[in-house]
Each structure stands twice: as C-alpha cells, then as structure tokens.
C-alpha positions as CSV (number, residue, x, y, z in Angstrom):
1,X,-131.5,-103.3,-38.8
2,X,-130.9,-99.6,-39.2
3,X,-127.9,-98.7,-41.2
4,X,-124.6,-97.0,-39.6
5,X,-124.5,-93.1,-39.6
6,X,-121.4,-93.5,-41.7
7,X,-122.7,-95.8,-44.4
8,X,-125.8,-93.1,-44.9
9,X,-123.0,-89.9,-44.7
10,X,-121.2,-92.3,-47.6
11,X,-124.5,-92.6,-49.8
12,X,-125.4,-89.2,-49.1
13,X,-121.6,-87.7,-50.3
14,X,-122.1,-90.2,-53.4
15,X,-124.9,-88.6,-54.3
16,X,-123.9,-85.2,-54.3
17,X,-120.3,-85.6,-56.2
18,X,-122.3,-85.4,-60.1
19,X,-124.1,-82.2,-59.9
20,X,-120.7,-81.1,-57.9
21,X,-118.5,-82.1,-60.4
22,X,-121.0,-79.9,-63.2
23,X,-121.5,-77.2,-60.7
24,X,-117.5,-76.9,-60.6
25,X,-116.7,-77.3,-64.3
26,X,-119.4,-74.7,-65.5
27,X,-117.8,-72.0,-62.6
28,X,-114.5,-73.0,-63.9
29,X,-115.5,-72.1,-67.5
30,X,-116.8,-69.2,-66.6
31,X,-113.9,-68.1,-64.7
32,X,-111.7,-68.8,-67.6
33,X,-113.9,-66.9,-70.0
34,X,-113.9,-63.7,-67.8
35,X,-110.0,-64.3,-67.5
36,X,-109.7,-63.9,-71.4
37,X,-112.4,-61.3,-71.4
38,X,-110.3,-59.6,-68.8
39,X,-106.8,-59.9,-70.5
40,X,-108.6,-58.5,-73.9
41,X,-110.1,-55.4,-72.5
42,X,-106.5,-54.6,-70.8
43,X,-104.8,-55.7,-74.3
44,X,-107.3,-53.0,-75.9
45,X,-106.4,-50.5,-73.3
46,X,-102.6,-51.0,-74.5
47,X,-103.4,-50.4,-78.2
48,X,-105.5,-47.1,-77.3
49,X,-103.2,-45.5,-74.7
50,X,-100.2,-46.3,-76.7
51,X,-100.7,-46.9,-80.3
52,X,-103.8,-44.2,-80.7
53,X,-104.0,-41.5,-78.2
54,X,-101.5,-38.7,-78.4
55,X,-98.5,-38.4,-76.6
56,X,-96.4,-41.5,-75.1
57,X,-96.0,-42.1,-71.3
58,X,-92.6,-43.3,-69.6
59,X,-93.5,-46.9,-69.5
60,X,-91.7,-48.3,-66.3
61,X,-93.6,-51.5,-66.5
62,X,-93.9,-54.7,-68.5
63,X,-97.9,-54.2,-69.0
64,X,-98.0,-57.8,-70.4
65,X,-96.6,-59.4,-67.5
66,X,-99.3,-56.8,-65.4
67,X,-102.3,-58.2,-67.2
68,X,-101.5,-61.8,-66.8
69,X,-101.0,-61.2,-62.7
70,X,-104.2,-58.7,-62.9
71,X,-106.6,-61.0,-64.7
72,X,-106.8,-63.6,-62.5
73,X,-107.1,-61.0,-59.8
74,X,-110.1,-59.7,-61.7
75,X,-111.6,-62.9,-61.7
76,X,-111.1,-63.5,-58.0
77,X,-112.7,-59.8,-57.6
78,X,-116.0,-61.3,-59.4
79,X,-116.0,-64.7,-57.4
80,X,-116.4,-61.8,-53.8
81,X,-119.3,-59.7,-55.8
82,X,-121.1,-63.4,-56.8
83,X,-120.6,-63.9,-60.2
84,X,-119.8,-67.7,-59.9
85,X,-123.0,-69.1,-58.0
86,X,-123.7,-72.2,-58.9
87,X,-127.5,-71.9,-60.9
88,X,-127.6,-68.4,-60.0
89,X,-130.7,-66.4,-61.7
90,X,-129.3,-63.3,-62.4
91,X,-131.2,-60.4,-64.6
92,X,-128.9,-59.2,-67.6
93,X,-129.4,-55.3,-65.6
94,X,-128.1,-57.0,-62.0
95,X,-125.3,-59.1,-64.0
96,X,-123.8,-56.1,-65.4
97,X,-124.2,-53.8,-62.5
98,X,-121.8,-56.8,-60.8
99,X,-119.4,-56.3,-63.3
100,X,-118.8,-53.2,-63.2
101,X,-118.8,-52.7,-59.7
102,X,-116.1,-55.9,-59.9
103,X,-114.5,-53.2,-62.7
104,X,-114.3,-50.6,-60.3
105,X,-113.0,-52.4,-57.5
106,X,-110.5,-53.9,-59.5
107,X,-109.2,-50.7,-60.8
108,X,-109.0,-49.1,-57.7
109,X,-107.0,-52.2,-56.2
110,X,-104.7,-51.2,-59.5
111,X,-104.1,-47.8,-58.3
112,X,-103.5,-48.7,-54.9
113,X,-100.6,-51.2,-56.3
114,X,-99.3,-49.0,-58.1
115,X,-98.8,-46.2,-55.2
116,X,-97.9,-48.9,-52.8
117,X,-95.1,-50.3,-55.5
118,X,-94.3,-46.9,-56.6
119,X,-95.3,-48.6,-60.6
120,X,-96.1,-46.0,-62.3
121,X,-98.6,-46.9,-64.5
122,X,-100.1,-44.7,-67.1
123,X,-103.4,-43.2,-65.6
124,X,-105.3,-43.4,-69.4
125,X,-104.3,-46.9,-69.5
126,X,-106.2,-48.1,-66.2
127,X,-109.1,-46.0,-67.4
128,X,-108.9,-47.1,-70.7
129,X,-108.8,-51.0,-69.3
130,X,-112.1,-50.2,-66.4
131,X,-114.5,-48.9,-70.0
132,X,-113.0,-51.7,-72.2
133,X,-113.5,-54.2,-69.3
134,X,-116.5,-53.1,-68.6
135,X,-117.6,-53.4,-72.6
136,X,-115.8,-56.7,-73.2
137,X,-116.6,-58.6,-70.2
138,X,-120.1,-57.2,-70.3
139,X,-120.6,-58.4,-73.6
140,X,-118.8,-62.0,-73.3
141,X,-121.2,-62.5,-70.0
142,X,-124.4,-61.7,-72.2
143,X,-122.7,-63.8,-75.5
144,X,-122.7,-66.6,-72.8
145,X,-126.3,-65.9,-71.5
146,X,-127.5,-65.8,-75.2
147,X,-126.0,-69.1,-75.8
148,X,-127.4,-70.8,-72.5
149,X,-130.9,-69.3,-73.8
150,X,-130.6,-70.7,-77.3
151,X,-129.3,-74.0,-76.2
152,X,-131.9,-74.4,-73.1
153,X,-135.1,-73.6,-75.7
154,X,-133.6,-77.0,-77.5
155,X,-133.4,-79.0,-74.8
156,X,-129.8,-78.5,-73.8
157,X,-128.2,-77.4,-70.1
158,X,-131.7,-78.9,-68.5
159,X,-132.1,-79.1,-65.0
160,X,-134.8,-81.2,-63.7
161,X,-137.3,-79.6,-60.9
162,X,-139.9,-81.4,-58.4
163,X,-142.4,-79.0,-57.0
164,X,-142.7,-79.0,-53.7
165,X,-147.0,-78.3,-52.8
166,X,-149.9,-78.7,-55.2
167,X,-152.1,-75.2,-54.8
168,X,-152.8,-72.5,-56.6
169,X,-149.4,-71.2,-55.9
170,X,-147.6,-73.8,-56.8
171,X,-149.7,-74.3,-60.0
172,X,-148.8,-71.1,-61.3
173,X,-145.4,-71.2,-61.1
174,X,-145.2,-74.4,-62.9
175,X,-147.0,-72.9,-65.7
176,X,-144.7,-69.8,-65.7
177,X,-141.2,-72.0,-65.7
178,X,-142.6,-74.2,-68.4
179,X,-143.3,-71.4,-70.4
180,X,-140.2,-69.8,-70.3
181,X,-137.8,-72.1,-71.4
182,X,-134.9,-70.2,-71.7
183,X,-134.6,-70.8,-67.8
184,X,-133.6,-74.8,-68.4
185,X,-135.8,-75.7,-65.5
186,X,-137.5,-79.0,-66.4
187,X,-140.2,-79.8,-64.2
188,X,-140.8,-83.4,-63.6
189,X,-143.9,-83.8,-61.2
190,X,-145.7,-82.3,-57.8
191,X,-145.1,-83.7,-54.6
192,X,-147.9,-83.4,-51.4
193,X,-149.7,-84.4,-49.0
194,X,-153.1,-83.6,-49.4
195,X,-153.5,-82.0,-52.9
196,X,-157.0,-79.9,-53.4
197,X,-159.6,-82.6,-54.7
198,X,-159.9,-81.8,-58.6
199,X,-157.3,-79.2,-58.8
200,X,-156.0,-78.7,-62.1
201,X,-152.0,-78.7,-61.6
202,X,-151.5,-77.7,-65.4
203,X,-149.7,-79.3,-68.3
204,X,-147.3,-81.4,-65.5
205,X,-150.3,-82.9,-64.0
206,X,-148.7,-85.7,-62.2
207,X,-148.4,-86.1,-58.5
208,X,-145.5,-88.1,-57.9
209,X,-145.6,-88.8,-54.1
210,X,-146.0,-87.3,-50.5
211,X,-143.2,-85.3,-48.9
212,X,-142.3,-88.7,-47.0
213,X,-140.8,-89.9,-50.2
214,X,-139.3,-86.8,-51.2
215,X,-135.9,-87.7,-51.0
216,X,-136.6,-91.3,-53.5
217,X,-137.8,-88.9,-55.6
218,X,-135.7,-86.5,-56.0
219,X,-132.9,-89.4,-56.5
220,X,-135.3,-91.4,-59.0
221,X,-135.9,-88.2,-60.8
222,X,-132.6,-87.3,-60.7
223,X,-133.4,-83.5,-59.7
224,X,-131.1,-80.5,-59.1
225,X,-133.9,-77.9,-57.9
226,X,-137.0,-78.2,-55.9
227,X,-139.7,-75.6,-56.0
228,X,-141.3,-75.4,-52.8
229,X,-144.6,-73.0,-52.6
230,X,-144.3,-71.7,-49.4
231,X,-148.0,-71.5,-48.8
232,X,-148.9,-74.7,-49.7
233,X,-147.2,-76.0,-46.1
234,X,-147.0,-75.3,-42.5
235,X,-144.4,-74.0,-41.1
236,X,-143.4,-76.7,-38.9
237,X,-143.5,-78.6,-42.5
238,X,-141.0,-76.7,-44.4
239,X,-138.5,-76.9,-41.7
240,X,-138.7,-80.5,-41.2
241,X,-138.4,-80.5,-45.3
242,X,-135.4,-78.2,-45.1
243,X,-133.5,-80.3,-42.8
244,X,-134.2,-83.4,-44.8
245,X,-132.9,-82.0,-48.1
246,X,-129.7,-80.8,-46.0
247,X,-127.4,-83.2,-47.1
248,X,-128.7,-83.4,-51.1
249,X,-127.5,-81.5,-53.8
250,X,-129.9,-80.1,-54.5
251,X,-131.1,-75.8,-55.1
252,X,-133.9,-75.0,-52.7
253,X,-136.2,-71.9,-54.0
254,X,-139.2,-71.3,-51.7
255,X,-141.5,-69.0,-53.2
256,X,-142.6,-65.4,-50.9
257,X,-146.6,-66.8,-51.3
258,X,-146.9,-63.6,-53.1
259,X,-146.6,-64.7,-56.9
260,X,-148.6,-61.2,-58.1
261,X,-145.6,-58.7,-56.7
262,X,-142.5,-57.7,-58.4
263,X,-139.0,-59.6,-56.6
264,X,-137.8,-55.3,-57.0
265,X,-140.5,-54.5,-54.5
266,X,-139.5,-57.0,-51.8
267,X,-136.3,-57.5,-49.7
268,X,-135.4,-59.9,-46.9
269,X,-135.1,-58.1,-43.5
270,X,-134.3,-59.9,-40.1
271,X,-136.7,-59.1,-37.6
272,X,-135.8,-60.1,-33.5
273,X,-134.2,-62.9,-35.6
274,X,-137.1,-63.6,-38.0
275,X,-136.9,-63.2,-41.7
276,X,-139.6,-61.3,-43.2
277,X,-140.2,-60.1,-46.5
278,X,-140.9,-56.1,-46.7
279,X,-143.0,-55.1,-49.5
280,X,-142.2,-51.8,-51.0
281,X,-145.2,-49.6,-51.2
282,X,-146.3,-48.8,-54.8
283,X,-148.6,-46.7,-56.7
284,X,-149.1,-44.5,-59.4
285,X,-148.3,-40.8,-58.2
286,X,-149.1,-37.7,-60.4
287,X,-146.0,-37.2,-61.3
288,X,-145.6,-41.2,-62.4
289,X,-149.2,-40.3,-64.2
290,X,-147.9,-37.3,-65.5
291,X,-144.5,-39.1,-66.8
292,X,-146.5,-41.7,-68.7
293,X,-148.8,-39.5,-70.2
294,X,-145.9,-37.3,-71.8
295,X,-144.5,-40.4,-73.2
296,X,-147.8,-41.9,-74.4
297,X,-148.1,-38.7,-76.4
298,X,-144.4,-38.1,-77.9
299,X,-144.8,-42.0,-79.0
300,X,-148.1,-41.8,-80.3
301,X,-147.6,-38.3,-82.0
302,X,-144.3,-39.4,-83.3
303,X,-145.7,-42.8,-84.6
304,X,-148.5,-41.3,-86.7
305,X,-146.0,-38.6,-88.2
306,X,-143.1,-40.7,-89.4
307,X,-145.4,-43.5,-89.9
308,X,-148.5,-41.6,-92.2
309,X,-147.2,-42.9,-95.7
310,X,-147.3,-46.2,-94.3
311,X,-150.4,-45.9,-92.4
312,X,-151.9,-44.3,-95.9
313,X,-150.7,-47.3,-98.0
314,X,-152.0,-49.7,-95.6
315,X,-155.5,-48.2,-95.7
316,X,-155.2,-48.1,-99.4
317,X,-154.1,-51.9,-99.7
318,X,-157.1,-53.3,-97.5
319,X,-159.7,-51.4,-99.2
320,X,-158.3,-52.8,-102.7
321,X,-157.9,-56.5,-101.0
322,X,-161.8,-57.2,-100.2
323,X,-165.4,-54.7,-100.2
324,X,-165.5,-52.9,-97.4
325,X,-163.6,-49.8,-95.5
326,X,-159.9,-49.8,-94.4
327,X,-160.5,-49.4,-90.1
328,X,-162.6,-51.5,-88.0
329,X,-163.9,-49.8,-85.0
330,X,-165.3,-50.8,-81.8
331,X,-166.6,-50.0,-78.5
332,X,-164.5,-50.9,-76.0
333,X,-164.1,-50.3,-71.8
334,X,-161.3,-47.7,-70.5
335,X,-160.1,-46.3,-67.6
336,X,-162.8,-46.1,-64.5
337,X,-165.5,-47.8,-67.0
338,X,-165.6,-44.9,-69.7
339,X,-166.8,-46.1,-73.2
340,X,-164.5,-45.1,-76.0
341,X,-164.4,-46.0,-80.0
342,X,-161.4,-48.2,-80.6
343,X,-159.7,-47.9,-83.8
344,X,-157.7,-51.1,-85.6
345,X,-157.3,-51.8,-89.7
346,X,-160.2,-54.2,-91.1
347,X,-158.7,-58.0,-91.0
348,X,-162.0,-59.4,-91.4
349,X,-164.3,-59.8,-94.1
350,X,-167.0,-57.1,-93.7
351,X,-169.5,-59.0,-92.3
352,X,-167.2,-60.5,-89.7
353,X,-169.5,-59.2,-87.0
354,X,-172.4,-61.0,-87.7
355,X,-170.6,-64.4,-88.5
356,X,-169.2,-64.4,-85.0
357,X,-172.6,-66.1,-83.4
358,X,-171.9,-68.9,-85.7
359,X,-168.3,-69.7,-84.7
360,X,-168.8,-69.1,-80.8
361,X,-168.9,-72.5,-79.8
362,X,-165.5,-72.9,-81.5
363,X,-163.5,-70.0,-79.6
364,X,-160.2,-71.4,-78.6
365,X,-159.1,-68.1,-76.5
366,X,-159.2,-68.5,-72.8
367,X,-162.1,-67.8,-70.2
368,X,-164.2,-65.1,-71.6
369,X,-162.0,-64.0,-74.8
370,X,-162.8,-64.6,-78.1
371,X,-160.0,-66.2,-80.3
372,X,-160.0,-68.8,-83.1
373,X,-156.6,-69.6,-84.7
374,X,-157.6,-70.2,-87.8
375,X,-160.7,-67.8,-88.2
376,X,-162.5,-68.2,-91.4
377,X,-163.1,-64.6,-91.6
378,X,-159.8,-63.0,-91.5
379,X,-158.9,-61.5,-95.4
380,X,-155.3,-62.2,-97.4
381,X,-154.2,-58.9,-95.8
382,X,-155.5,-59.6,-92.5
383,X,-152.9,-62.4,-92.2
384,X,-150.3,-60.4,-93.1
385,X,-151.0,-57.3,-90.8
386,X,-152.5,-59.9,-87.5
387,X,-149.2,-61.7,-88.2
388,X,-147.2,-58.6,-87.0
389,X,-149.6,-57.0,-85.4
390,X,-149.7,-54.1,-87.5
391,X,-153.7,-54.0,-87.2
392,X,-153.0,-52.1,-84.2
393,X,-151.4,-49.3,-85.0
394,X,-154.5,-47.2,-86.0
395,X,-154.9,-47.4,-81.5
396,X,-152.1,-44.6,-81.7
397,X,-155.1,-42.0,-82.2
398,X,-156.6,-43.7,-79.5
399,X,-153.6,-42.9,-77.3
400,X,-152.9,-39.7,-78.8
401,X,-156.7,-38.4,-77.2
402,X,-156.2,-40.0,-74.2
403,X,-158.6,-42.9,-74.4
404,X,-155.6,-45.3,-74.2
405,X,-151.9,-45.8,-73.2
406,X,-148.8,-47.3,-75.3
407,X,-148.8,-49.9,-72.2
408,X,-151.4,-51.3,-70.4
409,X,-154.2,-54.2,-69.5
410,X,-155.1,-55.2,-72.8
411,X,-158.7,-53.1,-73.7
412,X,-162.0,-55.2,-72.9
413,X,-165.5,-55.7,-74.5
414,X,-168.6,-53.8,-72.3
415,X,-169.9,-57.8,-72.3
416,X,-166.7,-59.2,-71.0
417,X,-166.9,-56.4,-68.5
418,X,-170.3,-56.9,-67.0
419,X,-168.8,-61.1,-66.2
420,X,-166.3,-59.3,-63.7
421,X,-166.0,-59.9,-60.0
422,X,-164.9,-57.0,-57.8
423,X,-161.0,-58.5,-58.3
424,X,-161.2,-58.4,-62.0
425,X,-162.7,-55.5,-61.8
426,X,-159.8,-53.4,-60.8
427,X,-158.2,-53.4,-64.6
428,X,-160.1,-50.7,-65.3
429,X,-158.3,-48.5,-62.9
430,X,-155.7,-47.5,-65.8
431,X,-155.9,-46.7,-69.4
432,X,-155.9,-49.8,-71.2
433,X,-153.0,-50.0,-73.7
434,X,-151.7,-51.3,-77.2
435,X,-149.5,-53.4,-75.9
436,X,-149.1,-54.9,-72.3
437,X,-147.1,-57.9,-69.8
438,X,-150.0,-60.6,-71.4
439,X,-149.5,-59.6,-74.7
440,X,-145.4,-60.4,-74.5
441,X,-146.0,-63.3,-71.9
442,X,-147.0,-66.2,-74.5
443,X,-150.6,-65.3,-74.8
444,X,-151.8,-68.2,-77.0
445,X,-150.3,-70.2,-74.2
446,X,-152.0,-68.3,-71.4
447,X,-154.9,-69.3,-69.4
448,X,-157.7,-66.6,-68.6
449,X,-156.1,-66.6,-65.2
450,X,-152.8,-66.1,-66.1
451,X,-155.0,-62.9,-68.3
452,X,-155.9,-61.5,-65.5
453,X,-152.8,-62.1,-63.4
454,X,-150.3,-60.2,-65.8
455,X,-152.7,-57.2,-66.0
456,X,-153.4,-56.7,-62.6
457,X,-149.5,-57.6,-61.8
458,X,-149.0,-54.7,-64.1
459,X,-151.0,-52.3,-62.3
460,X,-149.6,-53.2,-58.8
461,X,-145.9,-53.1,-60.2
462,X,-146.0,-50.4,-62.7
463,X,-143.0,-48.1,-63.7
464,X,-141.1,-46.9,-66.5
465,X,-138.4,-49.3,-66.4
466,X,-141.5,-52.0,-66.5
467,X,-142.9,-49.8,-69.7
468,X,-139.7,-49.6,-71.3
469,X,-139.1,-53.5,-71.1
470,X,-142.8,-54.1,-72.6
471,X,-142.5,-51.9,-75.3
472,X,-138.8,-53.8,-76.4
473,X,-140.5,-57.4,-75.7
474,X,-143.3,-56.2,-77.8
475,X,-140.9,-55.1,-80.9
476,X,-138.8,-58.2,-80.7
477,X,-142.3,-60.2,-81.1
478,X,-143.7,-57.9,-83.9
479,X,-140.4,-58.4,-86.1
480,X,-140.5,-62.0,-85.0
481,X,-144.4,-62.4,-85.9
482,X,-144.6,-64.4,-82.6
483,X,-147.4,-64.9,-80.4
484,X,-149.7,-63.7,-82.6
485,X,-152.7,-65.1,-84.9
C-alpha cells in the first residue's frame, strides 16, 4: 500500500531538521562574530577621533548606545550582500570585496540617519569606523576562514559528498576536492547508470548505486552535497534528479561541463528563458605579452642581483660537497619548439645521467615524467636545495634572456616532446616557466592528466592576477619545503 502524502512530507521534514539545525547555528556564529567585529572597529573609531586626532568635536550623541543599535544593523547589511549562505564557497578576494561594499552601505545608511535625525555625528568618526570596519571585520572573516582550513585538513567541519555521474568529468573533480582538503568536502562514492566499462574513477573508486537509489543513499551516507557532472547526464536526467532532491537538505552543485576554464571567465545569462553559460573570450594580447615580459625581467634581474652572494656560496658549497661542477645543464623545449640550454645547480652525483637507464623501470612520476622519491643519485646538498627548491634558481638567467618565464607550463624534455598529440602539443605555445599552476597544485599527487590539464588551463586562463597568485603559492611551498622531492 502506498504511503499518505503527509506521512512522506513528515519523513522528508525529519530529515532535513539536522543539517538545518547546523546550517542555522554556524550563520548565527558568524553573525555574532561580525557583530563584535563591528562593535570593535566602531570602539577603535572612538579612541582615534577622540582620544588621538587633534581637536574635539561637540559630541551630541551617546556613541556607545550608537554602536550597539548600528552593529546589528551592520550585520543585517551583510545577511542582503550574502555573507551568511549556508556552505557558501566564497574566494578570500570576493569575501572582502562583500565586506566592504557591506561597509560602505552601512556607512552611508549612518549619514543618512544622521541628516534625517539631525545627530550630528562627528564626520572623522564614521570614516574612521568604515577603514577600521573594513580592517577588523576583514581580518576576523579571514581568522575564521584560517581556522575552518586548519580544522577541515584534520578532519574537522566535514561534509560528506556523493558524486552524481562517473565520466571523465566527474573523475576529475573528485580528484581535485580530495586534494584540496581545506574545502571539508568528503566524498563518499559515485552514483550512475551506465558507468564507462574500465574507467578509472580515482582514489574513491566505489560506485555506490544508480540514480534510482539516489535518495537511500544520500540518507545512508548521510550527505549534505551532491556533485553532479553535468555532462555525464541527459538533460531530461538532471531535471528529473533535481526534482527528486527537492525536498532533501541537501547543496546541489552541477558542474558547467567545462572543468579546463576559469569560474572568472564565465557568467550565467538568461537567454528567451534559458540559462546559458557565456564564456569570456581570452588570450594573450601584446600588451598582456608585453606586461609579463617586463615583469619576468625586473624579477629575474632583481633576483640575480640581491641574490649573487647567495647564488656564489651555493655554487661554492656543491662543488666542495661531491666531484663535479656546481650547475647542471640541459636541453630543454620552449616556446613554439625552440631548443634552449636550461640552467639548475648539480643535485646529482656527476654521473647521474648515465645511471638514469638503470632506474627507469622504477620512475614513480606520472605518464611520461621521470621522478623517483627517493633517487639514489641525489648528493647531501641536493636534499637540501630539491627540498626548497632552490636548484632552480640558476633558471633566472634563463628568464632573464628570454628563453623562459617566472610562470609557466613546467619546461619539457625534446623526448617527452616527440610523445605529444596535437592537444598536448599546444604547451609549447608560451615560454615555459620556473614555476607554474602544476607545480603549486600537489604535484606528487598529480596524475600525468591532471599535468597536462593545469598547464594548458594556464594558458587558456592566463593573467596577472593568475601570475601573482602562483608566484605566492609557490613561496609559501618553498619555505614550507612542500611538494617537493
């Protein structure tokens, strides 16, 4: 006998009333934070208007009383520009560019009260409260983020994931969540139809069902967010699946089907009713050329001068660690195919070359790269400089005659080169660089794929802001030592 409609609304409302209940206590604790964060930066305003800056305004109002009535307005002011959203993904730039505009608005809501109640309020005071606001509230939201990151890589503030579709698509984006794990997504499993026969789905290789028992799953599994890769259904499919998941709580994210292009580049537009996704068009002008090549040689001029006694010791300490000379050189592929000479300090012993047939078979780097974590060649300085990378500094020549580029697709081998398909093949369409997106995406964890993926996503989505973000993700891993071997 088929259950009543209200017994099933019942279950349903059961269901949802947990990840309710933690949706509304983690917006309520962030409220409250931003409330206090609020009431400091106006409390810093007070001490600066009146207790430091020269001269002391009429005051005509009880500024205590002012702040507790504004902060709460404050917070309401960030609920309207989204602030609270439940699991919310927001970048650190977009989170800040909310607060302030939240600042702003807030602070011209304060000058309209007080020319509406005829207050008077001191006009270095409300300026002084929008910069301290913006400081103090900026800098509790990205305390809090830090916080969430650090307890999220432990295991803490997890929430569990199905992926909805079992392709390529889908496979990739698994791989990329798991390897980020500051995100707190968990994934638990794949759900399908008709998975591709043999297809490798990653470290989360199970398939837990069809999309028929989606919803057991997603209750058995206890899951607050399913993945759906958008091109892995019809779309017939994904409606039907929308209207089933309805009435869970659970976050829906459908992917765009185009995992290679930057979210900057694409917006949602309504079409005669129809949402479509419009790509920004992108490419490297001469002026965008020009920018990056003035910046590749101010770094790499500036690095060899203020680094030279460094670089001189260096030289001076391999040479005296094992036989042989201080720099290892060579020939490598640049831009549009060019040979050049590529220039790194000796890690190796000095026959490293001609050891390398032997250890082949053991190469633990992926597809066609050659990497071995614990290489019997590499000298007691070796460690030292691979461990921080500082082998590759002698590339700043490189860079400084053109051959190369602070940021770019990681420089290949002429033999890896000649293995390329037409796709690969368009790396070589920009200077290769010291650093690049692989090289501060977890590259021991990276398939040859996911190789190929970050440098041609790089090429497609390159700017300066994308340059600038490498080159900090790089330093934070060279003072770190991670990532590399």
């Amino acid at each position: 006998m088929a259950q009543p409609a209200p017994a099933l609304e019942t279950r349903a409302a059961a269901a949802r009333r947990p990840l309710q209940r933690r949706s509304v206590k983690r917006i309520g604790l962030r409220m409250v934070a931003d409330g206090i964060a609020v009431s400091a930066a106006m409390f810093i305003a007070s001490i600066v208007r009146f207790e430091i800056l020269p001269g002391t305004p009429a005051v005509t109002v009880d500024y205590a009383l002012l702040t507790a009535l504004a902060s709460p307005a404050m917070v309401l002011v960030f609920y309207l520009y989204g602030l609270y959203e439940p699991r919310q993904v927001l970048s650190p730039v977009t989170e800040f560019k909310q607060v302030f505009h939240g600042m702003v608005t807030g602070t011209v809501l304060l000058f309209l009260g007080d020319s509406f109640f005829n207050l008077q309020l001191a006009r270095g005071w409300v300026l002084a409260a929008l910069v301290a606001g913006c400081l103090v509230v900026g800098g509790e939201r990205l305390f809090i983020r830090k916080l969430l990151h650090y307890l999220r890589r432990r295991g803490g503030d997890v929430t569990r994931a199905i992926v909805l579709g079992a392709n390529h698509e889908a496979a990739v984006l698994a791989r990329t969540i798991q390897r980020e794990a500051w995100l707190g997504y968990r994934i638990v499993g794949f759900v399908d139809d008709l998975p591709p026969r043999g297809f490798e789905l990653g470290s989360v290789r199970e398939l837990l069902g069809s999309t028929s028992d989606l919803v057991e799953l997603i209750h058995a599994h206890d899951v607050g967010l399913v993945l759906v890769s958008a091109s892995a259904f019809d779309a017939a499919k994904l409606n039907r699946i929308f209207w089933e998941l309805q009435e869970l709580d659970v976050d829906l994210q459908v992917t765009s089907g185009t995992v290679d292009l930057l979210a900057s580049r694409m917006t949602v537009q309504s079409v005669a009713g129809v949402p479509l996704f419009y790509v920004r068009r992108t490419g490297v002008s001469r002026v965008q050329r020009a920018i990056k090549r003035t910046v590749d040689l101010a770094g790499s001029a500036a690095g060899l001068l203020l680094l030279s006694p460094f670089l001189v010791a260096t030289a001076i300490w391999i040479s005296l660690d094992t036989p042989g000379g201080p720099f290892f050189t060579q020939v490598r592929v640049g831009r549009d195919g060019r040979h050049f000479r590529l220039w790194k300090y000796r890690t190796m012993e000095a026959d490293a070359e001609e050891r390398r047939v032997e250890l082949e078979h053991l190469s633990e780097g992926p597809g066609l790269l050659f990497k071995l974590k614990e290489d019997p060649r590499i000298t007691r300085a070796g460690r030292i400089l691979r461990r921080f990378s500082l082998d590759e500094l002698p590339q700043l020549y490189n860079v400084l005659r053109g051959e190369m580029s602070l940021v770019g697709p990681r420089p290949a081998l002429p033999s890896e080169v000649e293995q390329y398909d037409d796709w690969v093949r368009n790396r070589l369409r920009v200077r290769p660089g010291m650093t690049g997106l692989w090289q501060v995406s977890g590259r021991t964890e990276t398939s040859f794929a996911d190789y190929i993926r970050y440098d041609l996503f790089y090429i497609q989505n390159w700017s300066v802001s994308l340059d600038l973000w490498i080159m900090w993700r790089t330093l934070r891993a060279v003072l770190s030592g991670e990532g590399a071997h």
